[in-house]
TIMI-2910 file (N, C-alpha, C, CB; in pm, 1 decimal, decimal comma, always signed):
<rs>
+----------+----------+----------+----------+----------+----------+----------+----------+----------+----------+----------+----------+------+
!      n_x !      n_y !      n_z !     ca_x !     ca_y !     ca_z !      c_x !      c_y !      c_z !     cb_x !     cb_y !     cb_z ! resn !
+----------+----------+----------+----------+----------+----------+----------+----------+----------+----------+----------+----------+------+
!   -687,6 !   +718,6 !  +2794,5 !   -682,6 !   +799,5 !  +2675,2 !   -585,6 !   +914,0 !  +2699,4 !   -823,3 !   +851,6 !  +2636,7 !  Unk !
!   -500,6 !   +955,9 !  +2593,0 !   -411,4 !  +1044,7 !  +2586,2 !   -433,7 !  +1160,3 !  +2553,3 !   -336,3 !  +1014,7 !  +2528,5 !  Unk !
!   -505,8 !  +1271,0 !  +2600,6 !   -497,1 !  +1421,5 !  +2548,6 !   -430,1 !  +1539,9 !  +2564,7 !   -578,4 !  +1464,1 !  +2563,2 !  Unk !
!   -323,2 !  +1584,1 !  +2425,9 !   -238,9 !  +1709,1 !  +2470,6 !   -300,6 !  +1782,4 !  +2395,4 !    -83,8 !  +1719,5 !  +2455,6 !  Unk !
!   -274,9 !  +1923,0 !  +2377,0 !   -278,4 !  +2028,1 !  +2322,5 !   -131,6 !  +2094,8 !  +2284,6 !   -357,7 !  +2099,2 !  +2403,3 !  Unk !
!    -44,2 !  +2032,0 !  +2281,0 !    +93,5 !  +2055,3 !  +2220,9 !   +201,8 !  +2060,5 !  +2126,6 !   +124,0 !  +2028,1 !  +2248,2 !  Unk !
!   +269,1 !  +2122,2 !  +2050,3 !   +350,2 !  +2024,5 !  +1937,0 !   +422,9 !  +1937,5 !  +1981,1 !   +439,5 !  +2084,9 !  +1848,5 !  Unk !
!   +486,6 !  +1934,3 !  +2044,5 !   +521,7 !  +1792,0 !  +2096,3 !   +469,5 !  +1729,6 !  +2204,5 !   +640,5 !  +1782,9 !  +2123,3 !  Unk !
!   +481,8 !  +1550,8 !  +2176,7 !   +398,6 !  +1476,3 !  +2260,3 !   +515,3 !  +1376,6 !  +2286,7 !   +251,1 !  +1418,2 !  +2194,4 !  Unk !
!   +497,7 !  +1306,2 !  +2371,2 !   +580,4 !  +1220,5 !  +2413,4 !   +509,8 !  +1091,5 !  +2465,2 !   +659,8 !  +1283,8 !  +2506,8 !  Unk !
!   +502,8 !   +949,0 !  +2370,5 !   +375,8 !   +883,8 !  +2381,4 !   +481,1 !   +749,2 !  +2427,6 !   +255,8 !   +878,6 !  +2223,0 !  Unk !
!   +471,6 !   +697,0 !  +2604,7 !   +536,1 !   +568,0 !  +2645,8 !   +511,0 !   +447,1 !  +2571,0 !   +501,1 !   +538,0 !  +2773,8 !  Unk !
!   +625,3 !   +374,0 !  +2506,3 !   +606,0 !   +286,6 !  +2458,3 !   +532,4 !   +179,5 !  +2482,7 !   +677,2 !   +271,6 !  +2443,3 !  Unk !
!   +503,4 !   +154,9 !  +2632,2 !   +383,8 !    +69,5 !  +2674,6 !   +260,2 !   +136,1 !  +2632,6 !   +378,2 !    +44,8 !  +2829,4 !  Unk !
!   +226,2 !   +240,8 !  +2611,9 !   +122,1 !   +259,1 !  +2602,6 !    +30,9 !   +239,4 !  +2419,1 !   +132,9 !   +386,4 !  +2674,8 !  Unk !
!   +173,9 !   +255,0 !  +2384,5 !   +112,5 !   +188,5 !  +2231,7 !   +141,8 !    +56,6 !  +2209,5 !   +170,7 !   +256,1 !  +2098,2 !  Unk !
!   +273,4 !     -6,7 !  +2263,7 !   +273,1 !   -148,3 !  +2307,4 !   +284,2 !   -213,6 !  +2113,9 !    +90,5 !   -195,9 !  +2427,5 !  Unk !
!   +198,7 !   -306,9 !  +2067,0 !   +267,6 !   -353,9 !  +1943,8 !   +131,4 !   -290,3 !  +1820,5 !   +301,0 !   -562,1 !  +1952,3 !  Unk !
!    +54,8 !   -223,5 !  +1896,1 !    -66,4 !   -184,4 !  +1772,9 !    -15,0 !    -55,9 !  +1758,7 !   -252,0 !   -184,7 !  +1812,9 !  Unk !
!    -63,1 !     -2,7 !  +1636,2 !    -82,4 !    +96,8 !  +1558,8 !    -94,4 !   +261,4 !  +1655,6 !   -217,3 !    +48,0 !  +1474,3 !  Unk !
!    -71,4 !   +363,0 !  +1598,8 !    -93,2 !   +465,9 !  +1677,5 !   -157,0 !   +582,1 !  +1594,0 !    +32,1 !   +501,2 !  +1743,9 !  Unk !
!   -252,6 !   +581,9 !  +1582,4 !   -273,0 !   +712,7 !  +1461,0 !   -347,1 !   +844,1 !  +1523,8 !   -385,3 !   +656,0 !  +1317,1 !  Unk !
!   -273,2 !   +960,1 !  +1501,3 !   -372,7 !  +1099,4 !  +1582,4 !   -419,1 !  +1182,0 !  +1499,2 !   -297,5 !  +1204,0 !  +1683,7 !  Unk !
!   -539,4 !  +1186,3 !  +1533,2 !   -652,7 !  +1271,0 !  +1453,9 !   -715,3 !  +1382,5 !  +1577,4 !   -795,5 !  +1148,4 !  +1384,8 !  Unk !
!   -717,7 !  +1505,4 !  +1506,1 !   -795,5 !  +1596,3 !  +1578,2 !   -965,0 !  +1527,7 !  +1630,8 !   -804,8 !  +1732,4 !  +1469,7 !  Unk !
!   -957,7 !  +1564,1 !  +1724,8 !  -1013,6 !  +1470,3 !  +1838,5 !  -1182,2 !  +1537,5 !  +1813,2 !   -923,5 !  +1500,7 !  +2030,9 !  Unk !
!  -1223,8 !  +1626,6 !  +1745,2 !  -1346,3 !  +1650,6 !  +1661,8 !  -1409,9 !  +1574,8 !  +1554,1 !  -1329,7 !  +1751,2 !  +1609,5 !  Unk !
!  -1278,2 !  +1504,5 !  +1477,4 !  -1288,4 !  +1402,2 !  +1353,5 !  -1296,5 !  +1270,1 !  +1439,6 !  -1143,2 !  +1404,6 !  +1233,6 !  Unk !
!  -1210,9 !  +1220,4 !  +1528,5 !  -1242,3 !  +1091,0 !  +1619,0 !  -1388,4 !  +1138,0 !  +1644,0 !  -1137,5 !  +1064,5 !  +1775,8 !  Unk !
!  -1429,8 !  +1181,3 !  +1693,7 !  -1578,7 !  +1196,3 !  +1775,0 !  -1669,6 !  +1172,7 !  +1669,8 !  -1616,2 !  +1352,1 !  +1849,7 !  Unk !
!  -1643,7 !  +1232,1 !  +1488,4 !  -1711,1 !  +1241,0 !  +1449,1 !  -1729,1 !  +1064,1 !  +1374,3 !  -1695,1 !  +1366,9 !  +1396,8 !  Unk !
!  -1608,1 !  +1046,0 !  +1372,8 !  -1584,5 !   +893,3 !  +1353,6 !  -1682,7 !   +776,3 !  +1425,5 !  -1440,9 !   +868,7 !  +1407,1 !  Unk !
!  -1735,6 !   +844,2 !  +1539,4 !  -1736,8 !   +746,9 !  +1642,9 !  -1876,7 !   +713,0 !  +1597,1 !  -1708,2 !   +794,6 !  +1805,6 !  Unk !
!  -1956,2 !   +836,8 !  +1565,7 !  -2100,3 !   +834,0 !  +1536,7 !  -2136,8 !   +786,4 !  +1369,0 !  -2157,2 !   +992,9 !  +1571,5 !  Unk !
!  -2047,8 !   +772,5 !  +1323,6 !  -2022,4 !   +740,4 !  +1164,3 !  -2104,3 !   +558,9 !  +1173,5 !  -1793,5 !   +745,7 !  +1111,1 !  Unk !
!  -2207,8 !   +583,9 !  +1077,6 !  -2244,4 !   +420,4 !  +1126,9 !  -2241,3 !   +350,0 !   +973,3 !  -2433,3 !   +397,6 !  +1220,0 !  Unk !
!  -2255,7 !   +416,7 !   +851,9 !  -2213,4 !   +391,7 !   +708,7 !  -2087,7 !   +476,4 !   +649,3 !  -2336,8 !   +422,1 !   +620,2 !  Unk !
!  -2056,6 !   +384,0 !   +561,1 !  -1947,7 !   +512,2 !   +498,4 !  -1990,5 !   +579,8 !   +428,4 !  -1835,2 !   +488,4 !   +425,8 !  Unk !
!  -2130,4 !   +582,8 !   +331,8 !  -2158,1 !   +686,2 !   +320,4 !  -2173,6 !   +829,9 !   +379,8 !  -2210,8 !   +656,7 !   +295,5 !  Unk !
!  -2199,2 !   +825,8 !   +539,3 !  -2187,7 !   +895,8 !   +614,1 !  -2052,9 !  +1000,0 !   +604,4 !  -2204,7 !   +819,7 !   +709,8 !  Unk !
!  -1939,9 !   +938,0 !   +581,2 !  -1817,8 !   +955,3 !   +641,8 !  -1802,0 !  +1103,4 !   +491,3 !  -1689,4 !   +772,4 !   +653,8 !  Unk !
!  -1716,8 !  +1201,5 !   +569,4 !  -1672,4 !  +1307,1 !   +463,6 !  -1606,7 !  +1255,4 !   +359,8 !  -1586,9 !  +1408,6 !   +513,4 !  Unk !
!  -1608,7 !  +1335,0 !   +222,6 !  -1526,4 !  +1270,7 !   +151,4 !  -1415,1 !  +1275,2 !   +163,0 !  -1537,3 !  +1283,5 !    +60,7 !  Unk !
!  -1334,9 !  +1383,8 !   +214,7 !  -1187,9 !  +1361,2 !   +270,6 !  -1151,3 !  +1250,7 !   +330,3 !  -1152,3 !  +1447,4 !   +359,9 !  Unk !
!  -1239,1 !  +1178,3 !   +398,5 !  -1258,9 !  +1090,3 !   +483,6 !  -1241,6 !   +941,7 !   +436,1 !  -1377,6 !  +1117,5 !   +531,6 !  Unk !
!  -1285,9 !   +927,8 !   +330,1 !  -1300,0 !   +826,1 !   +232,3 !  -1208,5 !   +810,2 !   +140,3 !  -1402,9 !   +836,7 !   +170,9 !  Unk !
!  -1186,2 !   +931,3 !   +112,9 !  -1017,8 !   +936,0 !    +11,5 !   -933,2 !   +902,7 !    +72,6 !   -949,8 !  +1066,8 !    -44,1 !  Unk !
!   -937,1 !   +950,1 !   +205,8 !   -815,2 !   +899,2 !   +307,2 !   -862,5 !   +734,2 !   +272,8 !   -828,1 !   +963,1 !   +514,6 !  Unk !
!   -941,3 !   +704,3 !   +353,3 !   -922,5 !   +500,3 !   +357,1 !   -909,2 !   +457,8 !   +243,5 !  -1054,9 !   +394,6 !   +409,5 !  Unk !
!   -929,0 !   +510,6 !   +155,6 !   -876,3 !   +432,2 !    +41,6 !   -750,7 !   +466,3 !     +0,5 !   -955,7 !   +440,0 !    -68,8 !  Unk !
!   -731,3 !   +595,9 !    -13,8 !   -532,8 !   +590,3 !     +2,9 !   -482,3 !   +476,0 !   +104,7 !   -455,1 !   +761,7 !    +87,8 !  Unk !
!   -552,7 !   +430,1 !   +219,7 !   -441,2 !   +282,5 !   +302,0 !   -515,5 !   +170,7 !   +222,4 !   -459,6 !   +243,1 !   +528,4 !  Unk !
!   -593,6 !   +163,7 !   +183,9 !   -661,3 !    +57,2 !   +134,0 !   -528,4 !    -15,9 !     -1,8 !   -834,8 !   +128,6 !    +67,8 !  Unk !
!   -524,5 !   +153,1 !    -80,0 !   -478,3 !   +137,1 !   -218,2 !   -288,2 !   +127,2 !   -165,2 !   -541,9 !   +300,8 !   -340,4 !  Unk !
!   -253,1 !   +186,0 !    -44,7 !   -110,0 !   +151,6 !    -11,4 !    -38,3 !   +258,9 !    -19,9 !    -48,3 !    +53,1 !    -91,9 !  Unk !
!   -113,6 !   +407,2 !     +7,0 !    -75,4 !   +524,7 !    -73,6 !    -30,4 !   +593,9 !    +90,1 !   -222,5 !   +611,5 !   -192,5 !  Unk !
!     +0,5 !   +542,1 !   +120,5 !    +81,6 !   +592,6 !   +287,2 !   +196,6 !   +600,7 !   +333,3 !    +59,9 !   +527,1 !   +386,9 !  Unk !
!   +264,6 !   +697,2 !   +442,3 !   +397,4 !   +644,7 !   +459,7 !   +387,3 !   +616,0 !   +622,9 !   +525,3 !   +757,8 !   +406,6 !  Unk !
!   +519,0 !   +567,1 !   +649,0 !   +514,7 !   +534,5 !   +788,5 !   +484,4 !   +400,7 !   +834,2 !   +428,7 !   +611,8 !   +845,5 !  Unk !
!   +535,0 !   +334,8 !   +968,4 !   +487,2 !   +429,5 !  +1112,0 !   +687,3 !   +492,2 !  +1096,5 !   +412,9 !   +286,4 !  +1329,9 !  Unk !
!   +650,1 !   +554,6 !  +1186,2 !   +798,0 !   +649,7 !  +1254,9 !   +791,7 !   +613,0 !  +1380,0 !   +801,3 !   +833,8 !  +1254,6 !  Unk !
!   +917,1 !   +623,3 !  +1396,0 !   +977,5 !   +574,1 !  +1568,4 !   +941,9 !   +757,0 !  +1735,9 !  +1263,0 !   +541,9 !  +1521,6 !  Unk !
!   +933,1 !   +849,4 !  +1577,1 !   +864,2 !   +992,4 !  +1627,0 !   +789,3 !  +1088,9 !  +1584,4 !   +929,2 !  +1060,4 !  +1654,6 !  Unk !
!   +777,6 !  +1145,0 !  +1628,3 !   +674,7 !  +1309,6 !  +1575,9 !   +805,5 !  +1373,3 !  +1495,7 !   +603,0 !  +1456,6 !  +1753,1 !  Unk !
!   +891,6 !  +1386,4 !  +1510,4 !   +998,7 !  +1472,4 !  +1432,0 !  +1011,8 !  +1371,1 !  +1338,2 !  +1145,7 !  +1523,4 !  +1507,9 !  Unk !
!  +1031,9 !  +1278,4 !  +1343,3 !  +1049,3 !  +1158,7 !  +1235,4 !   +935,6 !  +1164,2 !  +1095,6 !  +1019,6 !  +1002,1 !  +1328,5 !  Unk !
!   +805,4 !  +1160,6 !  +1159,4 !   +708,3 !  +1161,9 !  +1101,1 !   +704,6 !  +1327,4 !  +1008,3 !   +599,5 !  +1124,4 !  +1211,8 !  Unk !
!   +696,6 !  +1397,9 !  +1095,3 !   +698,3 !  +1567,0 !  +1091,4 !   +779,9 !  +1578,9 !   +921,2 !   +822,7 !  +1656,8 !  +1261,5 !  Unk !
!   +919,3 !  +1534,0 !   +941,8 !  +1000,5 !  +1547,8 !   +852,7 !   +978,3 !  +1418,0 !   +706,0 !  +1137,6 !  +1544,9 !   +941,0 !  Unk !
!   +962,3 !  +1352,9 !   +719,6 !   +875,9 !  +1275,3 !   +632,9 !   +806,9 !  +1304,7 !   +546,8 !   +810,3 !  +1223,8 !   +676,2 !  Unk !
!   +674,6 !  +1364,1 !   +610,3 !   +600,6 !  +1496,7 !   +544,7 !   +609,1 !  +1585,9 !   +487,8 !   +563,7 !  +1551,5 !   +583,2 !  Unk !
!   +716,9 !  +1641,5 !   +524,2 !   +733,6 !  +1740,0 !   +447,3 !   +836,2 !  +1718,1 !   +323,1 !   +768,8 !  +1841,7 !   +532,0 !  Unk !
!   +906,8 !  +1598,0 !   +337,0 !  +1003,2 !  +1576,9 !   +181,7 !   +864,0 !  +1495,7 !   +128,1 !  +1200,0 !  +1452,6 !   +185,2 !  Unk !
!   +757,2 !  +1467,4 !   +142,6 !   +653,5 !  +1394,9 !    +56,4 !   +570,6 !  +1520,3 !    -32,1 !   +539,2 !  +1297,7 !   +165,9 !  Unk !
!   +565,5 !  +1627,8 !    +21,2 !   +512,7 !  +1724,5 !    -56,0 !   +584,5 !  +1789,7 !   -181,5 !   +485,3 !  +1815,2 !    +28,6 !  Unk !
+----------+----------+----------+----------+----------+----------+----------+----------+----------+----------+----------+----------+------+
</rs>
C-alpha cells in the first residue's frame, strides 16, 4: 500500500500495472471498508457512484498535473 502526505506523488507504473488507480482521502477508504449496504454509504458518496455509473466522469490521466489541470477547465 502506498501512503504520502504530499502534493505530489509519483506512483511506478508497475505498481498500478493495467487496473485502475483511484485516491481517496484515506478516512473515506476506511470508511468504505466498513460500508456493508449502500444505504450506509454518505450521500456524497452515492452521487459520486452514480455519476460513473451514469458516465459523468473524466479521465484516467497519464498524471497528477494532467489530472490536476483537467479539473480545473471542468469547473
Amino acid at each position: 500500500m502506498l501512503y504520502c502526505q504530499h502534493d505530489d506523488y509519483n506512483i511506478p507504473k508497475n505498481f498500478i500495472s493495467d487496473e485502475e488507480l483511484i485516491a481517496i482521502p484515506r478516512k473515506e477508504y476506511e470508511n468504505l471498508l466498513r460500508v456493508k449496504d449502500k444505504k450506509d454509504l454518505d450521500l456524497e458518496i452515492v452521487e459520486a457512484l452514480d455519476d460513473v455509473k451514469m458516465g459523468r466522469v473524466i479521465g484516467p490521466f497519464s498524471s497528477l498535473s494532467t489530472g490536476l489541470k483537467a479539473l480545473k477547465m471542468a469547473k
